[in-house]
Steps between C-alpha positions, in 0.01 A plus 500: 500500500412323839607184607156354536383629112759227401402226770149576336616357196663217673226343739474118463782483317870357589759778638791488631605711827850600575481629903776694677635242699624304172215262504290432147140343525312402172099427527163635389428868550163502728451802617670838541446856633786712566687341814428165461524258177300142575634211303405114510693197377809606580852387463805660656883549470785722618753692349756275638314173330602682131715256283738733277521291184775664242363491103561566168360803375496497105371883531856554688740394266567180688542705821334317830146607656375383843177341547329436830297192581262538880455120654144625616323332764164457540325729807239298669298718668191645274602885481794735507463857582740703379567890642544672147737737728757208560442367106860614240319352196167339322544302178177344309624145521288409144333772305203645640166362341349854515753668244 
């Protein structure tokens, strides 16, 4: 299955990005092909900006889970291109409308 069947799915919808440099962006899927992927409205954070909180996990016997929170920040410019060479990971940030 190729990347862009699944952005297909995805377009004006909210995804999440993971690039290789450790950097996350959320926003709107725009537009796509197969070395680009256009997004608007978008927030972003780094790896570094992660806060670790420890919790309870009933499913683990009372054993401790980590959960990580981004502090995003809101890009101001109206587009982000994204090189789908330099992207680790794509997450639908809500379900997709279309499924």
């Amino acid at each position: 299955m190729a990347l862009t069947d699944e952005l297909k799915k995805l377009v004006n919808n909210e995804i999440a990005i993971v690039m290789n440099d450790g950097m996350t962006y959320r926003g709107i899927l725009t537009n796509y092909d197969e070395e680009t992927i256009v997004m608007e409205n978008v927030f972003e954070a780094s790896r570094g900006q992660v806060d670790w909180i420890a919790t309870a996990d009933a499913k683990n016997s009372g054993g401790k889970t980590l959960k990580g929170y981004l502090h995003w920040r809101k890009i101001t410019l109206p587009k982000l291109l994204a090189r789908t060479d330099r992207v680790l990971r794509i997450w639908p940030w809500r379900p997709s409308e279309k499924e």
